[in-house]
LUMLO-508960 format. One line per 8 residues: their letters; for each residue x, y, z of N, C-alpha, C. Coordinates in Angstrom, 2 decimals, decimal comma, padded with zeros to 5 digits. Example, Ala and Ser with C-alpha at 12.3 -4.5 7.8 and 13.67 -1.06 7.14 Angstrom:
BEGIN
as> 013,19:-005,69:007,80:012,30:-004,50:007,80:013,20:-003,30:007,80; 012,85:-002,25:007,08:013,67:-001,06:007,14:012,90:000,03:007,87
//
This chain:
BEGIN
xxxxxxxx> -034,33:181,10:003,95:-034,63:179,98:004,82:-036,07:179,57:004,60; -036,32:178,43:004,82:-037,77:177,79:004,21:-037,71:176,35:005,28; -039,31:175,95:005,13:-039,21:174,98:006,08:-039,93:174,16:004,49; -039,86:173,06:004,28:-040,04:172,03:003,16:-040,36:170,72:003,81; -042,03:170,90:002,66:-042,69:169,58:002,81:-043,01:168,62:001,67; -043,04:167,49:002,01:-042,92:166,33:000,92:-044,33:165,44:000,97; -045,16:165,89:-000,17:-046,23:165,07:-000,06:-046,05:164,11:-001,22; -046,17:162,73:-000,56:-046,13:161,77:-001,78:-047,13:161,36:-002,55
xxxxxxxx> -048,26:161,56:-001,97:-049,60:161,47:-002,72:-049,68:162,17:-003,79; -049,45:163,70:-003,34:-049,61:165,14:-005,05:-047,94:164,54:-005,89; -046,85:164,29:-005,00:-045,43:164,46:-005,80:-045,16:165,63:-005,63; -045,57:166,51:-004,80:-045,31:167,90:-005,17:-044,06:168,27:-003,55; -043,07:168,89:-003,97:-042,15:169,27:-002,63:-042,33:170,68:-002,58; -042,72:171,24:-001,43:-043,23:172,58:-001,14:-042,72:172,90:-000,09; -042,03:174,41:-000,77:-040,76:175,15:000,35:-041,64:176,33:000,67; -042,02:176,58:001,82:-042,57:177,95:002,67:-041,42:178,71:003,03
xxxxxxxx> -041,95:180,15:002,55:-040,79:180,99:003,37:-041,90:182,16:003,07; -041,40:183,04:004,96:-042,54:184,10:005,21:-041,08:185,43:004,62; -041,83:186,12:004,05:-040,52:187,52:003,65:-040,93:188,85:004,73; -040,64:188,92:005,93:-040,69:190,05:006,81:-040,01:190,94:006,85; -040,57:192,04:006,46:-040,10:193,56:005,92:-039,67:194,71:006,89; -038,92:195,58:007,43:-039,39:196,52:008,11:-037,98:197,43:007,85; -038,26:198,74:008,73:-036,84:199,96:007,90:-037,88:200,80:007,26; -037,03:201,85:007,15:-037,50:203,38:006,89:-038,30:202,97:004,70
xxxxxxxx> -037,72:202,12:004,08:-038,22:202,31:002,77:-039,40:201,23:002,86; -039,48:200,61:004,02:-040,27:199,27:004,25:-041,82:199,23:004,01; -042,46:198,69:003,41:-044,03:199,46:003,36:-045,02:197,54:002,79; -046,14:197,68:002,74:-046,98:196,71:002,54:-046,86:196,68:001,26; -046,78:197,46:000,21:-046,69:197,22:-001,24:-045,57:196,70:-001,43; -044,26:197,20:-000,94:-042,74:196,84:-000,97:-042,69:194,89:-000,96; -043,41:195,02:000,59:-043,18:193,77:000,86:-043,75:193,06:000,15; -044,95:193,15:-000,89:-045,84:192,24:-001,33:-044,85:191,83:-002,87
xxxxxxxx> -044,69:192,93:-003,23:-043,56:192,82:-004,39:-042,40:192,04:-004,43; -041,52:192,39:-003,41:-041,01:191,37:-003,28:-041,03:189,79:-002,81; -042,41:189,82:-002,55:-043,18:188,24:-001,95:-043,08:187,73:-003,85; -043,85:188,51:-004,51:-044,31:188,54:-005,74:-043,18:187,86:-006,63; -041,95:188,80:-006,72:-040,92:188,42:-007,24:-040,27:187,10:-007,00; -040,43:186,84:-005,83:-039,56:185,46:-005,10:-040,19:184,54:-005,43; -041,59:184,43:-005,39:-042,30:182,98:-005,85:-042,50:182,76:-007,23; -042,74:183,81:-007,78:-043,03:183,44:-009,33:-041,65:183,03:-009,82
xxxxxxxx> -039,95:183,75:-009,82:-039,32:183,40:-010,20:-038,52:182,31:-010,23; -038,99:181,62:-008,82:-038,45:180,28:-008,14:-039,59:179,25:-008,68; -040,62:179,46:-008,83:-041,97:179,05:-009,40:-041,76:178,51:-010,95; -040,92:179,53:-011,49:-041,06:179,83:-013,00:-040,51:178,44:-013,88; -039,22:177,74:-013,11:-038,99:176,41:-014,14:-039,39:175,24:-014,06; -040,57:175,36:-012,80:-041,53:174,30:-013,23:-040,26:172,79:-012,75; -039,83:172,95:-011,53:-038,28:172,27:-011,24:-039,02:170,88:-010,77; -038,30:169,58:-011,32:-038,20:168,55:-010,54:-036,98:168,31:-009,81
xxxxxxxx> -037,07:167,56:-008,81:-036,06:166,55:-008,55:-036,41:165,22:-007,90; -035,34:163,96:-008,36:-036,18:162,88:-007,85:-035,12:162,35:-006,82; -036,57:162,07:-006,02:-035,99:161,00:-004,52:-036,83:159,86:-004,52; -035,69:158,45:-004,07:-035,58:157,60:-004,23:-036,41:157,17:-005,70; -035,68:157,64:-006,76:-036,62:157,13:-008,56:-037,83:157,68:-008,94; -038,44:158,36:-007,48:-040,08:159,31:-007,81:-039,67:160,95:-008,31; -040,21:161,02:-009,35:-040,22:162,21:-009,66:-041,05:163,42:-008,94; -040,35:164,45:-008,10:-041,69:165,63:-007,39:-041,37:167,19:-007,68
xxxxxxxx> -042,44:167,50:-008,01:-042,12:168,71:-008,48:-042,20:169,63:-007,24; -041,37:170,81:-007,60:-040,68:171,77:-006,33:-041,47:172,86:-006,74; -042,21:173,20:-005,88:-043,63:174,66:-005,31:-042,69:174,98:-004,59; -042,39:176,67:-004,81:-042,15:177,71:-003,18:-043,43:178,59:-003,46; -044,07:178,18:-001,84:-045,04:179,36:-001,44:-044,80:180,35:-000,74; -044,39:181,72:-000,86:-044,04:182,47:000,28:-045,25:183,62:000,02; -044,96:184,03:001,49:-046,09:185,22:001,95:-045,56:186,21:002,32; -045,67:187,27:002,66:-044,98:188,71:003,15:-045,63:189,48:003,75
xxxxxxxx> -045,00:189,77:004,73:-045,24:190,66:006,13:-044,61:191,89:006,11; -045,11:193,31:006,05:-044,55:194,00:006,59:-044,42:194,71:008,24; -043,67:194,40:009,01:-043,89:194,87:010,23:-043,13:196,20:010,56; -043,44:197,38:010,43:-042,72:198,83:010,68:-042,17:198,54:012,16; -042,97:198,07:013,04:-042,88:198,09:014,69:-042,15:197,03:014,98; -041,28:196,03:014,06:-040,47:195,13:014,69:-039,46:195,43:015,81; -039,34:194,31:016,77:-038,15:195,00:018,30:-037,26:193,70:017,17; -035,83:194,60:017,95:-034,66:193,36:017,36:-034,86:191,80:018,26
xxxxxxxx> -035,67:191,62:019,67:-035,75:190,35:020,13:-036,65:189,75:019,36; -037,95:190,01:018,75:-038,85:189,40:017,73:-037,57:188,86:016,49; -036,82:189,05:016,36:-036,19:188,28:015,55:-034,96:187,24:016,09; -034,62:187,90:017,13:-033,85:187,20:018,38:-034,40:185,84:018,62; -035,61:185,65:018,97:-036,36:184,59:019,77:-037,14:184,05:018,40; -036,93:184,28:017,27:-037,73:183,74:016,40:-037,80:181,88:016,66; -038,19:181,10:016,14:-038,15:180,03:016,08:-038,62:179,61:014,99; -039,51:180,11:013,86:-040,33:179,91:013,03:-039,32:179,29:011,79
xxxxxxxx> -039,31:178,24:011,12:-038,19:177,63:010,01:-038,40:178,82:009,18; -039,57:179,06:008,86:-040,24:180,13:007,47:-040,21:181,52:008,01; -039,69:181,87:008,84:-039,30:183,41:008,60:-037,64:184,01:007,99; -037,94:184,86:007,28:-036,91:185,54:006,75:-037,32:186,84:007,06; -036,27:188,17:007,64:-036,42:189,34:008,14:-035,62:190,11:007,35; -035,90:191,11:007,00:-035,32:192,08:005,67:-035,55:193,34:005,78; -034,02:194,32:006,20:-034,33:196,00:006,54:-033,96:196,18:005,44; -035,25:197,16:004,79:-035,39:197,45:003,38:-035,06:199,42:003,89
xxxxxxxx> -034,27:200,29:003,10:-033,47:201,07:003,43:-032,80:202,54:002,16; -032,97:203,22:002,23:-032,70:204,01:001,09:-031,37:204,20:001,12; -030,46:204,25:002,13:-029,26:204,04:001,81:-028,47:202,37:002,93; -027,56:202,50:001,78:-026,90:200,88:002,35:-025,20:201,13:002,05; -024,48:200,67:003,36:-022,94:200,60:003,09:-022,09:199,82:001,97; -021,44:200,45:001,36:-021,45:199,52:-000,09:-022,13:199,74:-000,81; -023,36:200,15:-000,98:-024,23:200,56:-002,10:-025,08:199,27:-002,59; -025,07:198,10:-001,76:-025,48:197,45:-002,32:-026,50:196,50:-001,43
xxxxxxxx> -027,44:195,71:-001,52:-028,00:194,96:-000,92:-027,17:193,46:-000,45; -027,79:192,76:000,91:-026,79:191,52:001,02:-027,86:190,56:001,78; -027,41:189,60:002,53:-027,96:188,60:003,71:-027,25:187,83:004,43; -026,99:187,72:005,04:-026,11:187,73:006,34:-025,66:185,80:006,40; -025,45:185,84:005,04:-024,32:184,95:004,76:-024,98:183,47:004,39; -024,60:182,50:004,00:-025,30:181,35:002,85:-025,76:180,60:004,05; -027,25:180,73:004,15:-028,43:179,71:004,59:-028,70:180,65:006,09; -029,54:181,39:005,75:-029,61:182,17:006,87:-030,92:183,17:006,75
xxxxxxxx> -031,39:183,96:007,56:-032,54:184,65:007,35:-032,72:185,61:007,53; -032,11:186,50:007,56:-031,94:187,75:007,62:-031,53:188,58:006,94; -031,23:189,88:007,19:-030,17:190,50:005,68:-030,91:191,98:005,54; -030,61:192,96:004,67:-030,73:194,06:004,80:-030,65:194,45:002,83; -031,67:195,07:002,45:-031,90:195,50:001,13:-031,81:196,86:000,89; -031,17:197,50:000,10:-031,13:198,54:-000,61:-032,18:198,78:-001,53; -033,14:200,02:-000,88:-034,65:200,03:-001,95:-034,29:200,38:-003,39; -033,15:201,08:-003,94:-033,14:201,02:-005,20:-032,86:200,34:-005,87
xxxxxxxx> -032,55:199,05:-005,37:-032,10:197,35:-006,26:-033,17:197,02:-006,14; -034,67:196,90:-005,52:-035,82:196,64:-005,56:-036,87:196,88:-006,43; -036,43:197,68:-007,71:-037,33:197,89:-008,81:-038,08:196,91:-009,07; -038,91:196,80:-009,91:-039,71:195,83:-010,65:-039,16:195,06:-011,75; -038,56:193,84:-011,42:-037,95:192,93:-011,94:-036,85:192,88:-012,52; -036,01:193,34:-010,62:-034,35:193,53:-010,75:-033,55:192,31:-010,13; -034,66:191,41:-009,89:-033,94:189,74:-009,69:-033,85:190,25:-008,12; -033,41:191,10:-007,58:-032,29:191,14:-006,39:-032,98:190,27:-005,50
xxxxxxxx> -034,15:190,61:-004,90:-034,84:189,85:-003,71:-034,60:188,33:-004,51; -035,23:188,19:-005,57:-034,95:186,48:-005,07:-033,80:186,10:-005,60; -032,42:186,57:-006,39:-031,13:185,82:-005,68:-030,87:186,07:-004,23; -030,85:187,23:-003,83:-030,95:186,90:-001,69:-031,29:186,30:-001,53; -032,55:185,74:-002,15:-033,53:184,52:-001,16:-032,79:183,45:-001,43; -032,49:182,90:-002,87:-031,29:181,90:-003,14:-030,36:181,79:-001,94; -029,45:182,83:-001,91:-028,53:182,66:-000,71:-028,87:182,39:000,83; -030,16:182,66:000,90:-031,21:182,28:002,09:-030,87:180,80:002,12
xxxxxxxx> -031,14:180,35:001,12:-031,55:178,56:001,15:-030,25:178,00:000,89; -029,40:178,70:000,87:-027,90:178,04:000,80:-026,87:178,12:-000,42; -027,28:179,10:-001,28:-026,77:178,76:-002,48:-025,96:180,11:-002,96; -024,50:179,41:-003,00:-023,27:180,62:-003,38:-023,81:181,36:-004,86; -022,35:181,99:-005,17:-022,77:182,33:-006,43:-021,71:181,61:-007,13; -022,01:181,17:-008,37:-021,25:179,86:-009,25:-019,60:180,48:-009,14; -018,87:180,06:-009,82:-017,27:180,07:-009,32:-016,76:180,53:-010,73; -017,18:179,77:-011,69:-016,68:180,68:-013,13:-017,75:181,40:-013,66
xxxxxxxx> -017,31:182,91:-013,68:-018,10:184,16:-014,00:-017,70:184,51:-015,44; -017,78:183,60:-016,24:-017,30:183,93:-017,93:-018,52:183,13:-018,20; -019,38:183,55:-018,55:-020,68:182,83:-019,26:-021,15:182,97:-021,14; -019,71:183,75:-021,35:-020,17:183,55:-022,79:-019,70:182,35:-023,52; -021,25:182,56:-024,41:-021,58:180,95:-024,97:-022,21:180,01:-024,67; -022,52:180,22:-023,39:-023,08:179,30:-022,64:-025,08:179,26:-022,59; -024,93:180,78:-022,79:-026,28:181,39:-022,77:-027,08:181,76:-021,41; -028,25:181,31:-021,18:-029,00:182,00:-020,39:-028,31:181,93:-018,60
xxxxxxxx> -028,00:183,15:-017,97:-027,63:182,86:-016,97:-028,68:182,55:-015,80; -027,82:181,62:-015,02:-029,51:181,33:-013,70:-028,94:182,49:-012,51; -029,98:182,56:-011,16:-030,28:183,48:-010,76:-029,07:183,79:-009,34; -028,23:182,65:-009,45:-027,48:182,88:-008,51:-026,33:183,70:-009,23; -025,82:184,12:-010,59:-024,64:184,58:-010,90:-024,96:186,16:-010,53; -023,47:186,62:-009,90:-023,59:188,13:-009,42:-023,37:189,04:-010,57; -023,66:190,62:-010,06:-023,28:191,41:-011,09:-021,97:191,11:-011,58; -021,70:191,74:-012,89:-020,38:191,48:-012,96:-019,87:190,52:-014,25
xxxxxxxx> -020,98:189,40:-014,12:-020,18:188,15:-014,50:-019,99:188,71:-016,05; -019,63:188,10:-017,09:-019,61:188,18:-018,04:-020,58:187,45:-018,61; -021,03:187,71:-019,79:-022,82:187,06:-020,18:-022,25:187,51:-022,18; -023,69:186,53:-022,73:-023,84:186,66:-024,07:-024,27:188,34:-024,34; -024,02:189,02:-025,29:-024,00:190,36:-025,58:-025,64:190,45:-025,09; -026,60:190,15:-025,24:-028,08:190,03:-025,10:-028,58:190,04:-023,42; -027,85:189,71:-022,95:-027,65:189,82:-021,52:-026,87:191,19:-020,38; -025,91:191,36:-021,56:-025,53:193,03:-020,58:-026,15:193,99:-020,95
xxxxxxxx> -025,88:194,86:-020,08:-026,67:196,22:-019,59:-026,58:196,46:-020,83; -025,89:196,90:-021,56:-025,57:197,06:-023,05:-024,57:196,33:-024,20; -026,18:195,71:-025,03:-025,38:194,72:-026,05:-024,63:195,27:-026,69; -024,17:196,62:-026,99:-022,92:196,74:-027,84:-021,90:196,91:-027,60; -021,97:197,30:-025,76:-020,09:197,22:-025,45:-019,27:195,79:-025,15; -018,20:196,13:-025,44:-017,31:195,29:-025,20:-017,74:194,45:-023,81; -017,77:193,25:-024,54:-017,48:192,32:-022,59:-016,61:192,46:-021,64; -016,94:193,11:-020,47:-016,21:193,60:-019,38:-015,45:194,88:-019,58
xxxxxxxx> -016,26:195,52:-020,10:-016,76:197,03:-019,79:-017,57:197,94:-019,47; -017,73:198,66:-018,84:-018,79:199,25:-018,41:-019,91:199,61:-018,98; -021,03:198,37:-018,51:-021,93:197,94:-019,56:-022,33:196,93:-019,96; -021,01:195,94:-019,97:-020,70:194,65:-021,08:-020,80:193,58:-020,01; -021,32:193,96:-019,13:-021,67:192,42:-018,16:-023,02:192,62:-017,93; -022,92:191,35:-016,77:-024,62:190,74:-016,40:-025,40:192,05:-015,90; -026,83:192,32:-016,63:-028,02:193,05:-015,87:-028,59:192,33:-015,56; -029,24:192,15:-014,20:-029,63:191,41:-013,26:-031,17:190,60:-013,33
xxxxxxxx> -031,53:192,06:-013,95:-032,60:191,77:-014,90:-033,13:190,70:-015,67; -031,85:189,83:-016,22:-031,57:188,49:-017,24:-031,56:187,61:-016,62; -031,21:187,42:-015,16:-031,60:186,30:-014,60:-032,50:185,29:-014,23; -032,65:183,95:-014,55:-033,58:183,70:-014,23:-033,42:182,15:-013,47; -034,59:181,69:-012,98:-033,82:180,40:-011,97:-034,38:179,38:-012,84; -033,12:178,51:-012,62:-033,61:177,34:-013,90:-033,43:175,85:-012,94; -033,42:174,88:-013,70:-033,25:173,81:-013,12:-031,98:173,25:-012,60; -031,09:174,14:-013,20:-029,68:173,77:-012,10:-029,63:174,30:-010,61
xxxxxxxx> -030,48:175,43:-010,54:-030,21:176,20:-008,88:-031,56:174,88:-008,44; -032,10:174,32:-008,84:-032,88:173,82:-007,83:-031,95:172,62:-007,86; -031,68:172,21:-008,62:-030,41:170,62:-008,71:-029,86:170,93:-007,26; -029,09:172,26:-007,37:-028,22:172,69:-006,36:-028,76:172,79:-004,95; -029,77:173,09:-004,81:-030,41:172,85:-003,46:-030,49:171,61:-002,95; -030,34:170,29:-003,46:-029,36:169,11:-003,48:-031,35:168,18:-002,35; -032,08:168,72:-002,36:-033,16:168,10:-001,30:-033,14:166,48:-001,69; -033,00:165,81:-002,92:-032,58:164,66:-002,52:-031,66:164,10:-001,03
xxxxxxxx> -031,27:164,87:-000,66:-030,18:164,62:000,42:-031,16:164,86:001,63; -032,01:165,61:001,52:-032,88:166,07:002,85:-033,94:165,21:003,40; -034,34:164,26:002,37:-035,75:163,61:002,64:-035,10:162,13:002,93; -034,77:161,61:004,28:-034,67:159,86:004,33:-035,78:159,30:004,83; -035,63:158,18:004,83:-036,61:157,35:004,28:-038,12:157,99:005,68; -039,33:157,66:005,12:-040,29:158,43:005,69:-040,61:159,53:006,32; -039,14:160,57:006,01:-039,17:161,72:006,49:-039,89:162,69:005,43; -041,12:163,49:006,04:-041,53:164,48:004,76:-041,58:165,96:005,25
xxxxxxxx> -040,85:166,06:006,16:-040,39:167,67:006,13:-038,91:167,93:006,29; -038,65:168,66:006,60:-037,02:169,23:006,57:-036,75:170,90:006,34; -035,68:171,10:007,27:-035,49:173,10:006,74:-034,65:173,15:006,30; -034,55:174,21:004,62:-033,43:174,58:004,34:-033,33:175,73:004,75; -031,25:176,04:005,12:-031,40:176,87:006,01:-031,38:177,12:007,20; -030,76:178,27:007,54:-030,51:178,41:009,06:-031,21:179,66:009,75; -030,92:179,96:011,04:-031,39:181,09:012,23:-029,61:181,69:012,21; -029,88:182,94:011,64:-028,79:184,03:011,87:-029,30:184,78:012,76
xxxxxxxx> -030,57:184,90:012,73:-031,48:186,13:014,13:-030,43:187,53:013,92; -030,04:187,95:013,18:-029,51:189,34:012,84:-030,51:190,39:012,69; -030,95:191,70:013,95:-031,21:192,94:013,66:-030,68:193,66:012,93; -031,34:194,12:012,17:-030,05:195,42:011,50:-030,40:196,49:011,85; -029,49:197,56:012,29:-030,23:198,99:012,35:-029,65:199,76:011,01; -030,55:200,83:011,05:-030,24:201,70:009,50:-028,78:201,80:009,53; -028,20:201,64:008,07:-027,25:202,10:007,91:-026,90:203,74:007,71; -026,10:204,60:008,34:-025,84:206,18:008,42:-024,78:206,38:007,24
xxxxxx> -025,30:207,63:006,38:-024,21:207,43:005,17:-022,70:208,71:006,31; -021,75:209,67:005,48:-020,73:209,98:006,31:-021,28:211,17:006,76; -022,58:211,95:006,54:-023,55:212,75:006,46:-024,41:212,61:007,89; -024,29:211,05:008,41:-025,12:210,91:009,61:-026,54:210,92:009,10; -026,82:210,57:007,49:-027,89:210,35:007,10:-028,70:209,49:006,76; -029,48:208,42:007,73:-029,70:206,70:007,32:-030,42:206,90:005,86
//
């Protein structure tokens, strides 16, 4: 979720989103990293899109908070367009990280998908701002995949975990790693649609206000 502003003077459209951290793996370096990851990679294609024939280029600035001492009503009563809240967690049901569903701000991370440049935080953040994951998961040939396709998909040999197995074998699909956000996921964020006439802000995105508490593995061990 992001609150987005439109200056016509620079051309530049600039999406804020705050990344608020907290949970047992939760820490100030954590959170900064994943601040780190989300802007540069959303940053990285240098995205236009044009409203009404003006060309403006798309800035996300986000910042990151870690708060250990968050109460679940601080996220309850939020109001802020630019907060996003994230229980970062050494174990997670499913094994996997998520966010509490397309255009929303909340959500819960698995610290071992959080390595150093494992995509995960910013496709979540993608799904923050509204954006599924594409519908045909056969990407060979096509080449570079963007940042919304899930594990799984099928990709050019150069792209799976390992280029020499077979496609769609264990191995032979997308490492997450390869993702990167290009100018179709910002197409897809569709903000032509958001800005009418003399309007220069707008939120993408919604208030899920979802606490999470730790997830317990069958051990009774969060």
């Amino acid at each position: 979720m992001g609150e987005t502003e439109l200056d016509s003077s620079t051309k530049i459209i600039t999406i804020y989103s705050n990344i608020i951290t907290y949970g047992n793996a939760s820490d100030a370096i954590l959170a900064e990293q994943v601040r780190d990851e989300i802007e540069t990679l959303w940053n990285e294609p240098k995205a236009i899109t044009i409203i009404s024939g003006v060309q403006y280029l798309v800035q996300f600035n986000i910042k990151s908070y870690h708060w250990p001492f968050i109460a679940p009503l601080n996220i309850f009563e939020n109001v802020n367009p630019r907060n996003n809240y994230f229980r970062i967690e050494p174990y997670a049901f499913g094994n996997i990280s998520f966010v509490d569903g397309l255009g929303c701000n909340t959500g819960y991370f698995l610290s071992e998908n959080l390595y150093i440049g494992s995509t995960t935080a910013a496709h979540e953040y993608g799904h923050t701002l509204g954006l599924d994951h594409p519908t045909d998961l056969d990407l060979r040939g096509k080449g570079q995949p963007g940042m919304m396709y899930p594990r799984g998909t099928l990709v050019d040999p150069q792209f799976q975990y390992y280029p020499n197995v077979a496609a769609g074998e264990k191995g032979g699909t997308l490492h997450p790693m390869y993702r990167k956000v290009l100018q179709s996921d910002i197409d897809n964020l569709q903000l032509h649609r958001r800005f009418g006439r003399n309007k220069t802000t707008t939120i993408v995105g919604e208030y899920s206000s979802v606490y999470h508490e730790a997830h317990s593995d069958e051990r009774g061990f969060a």
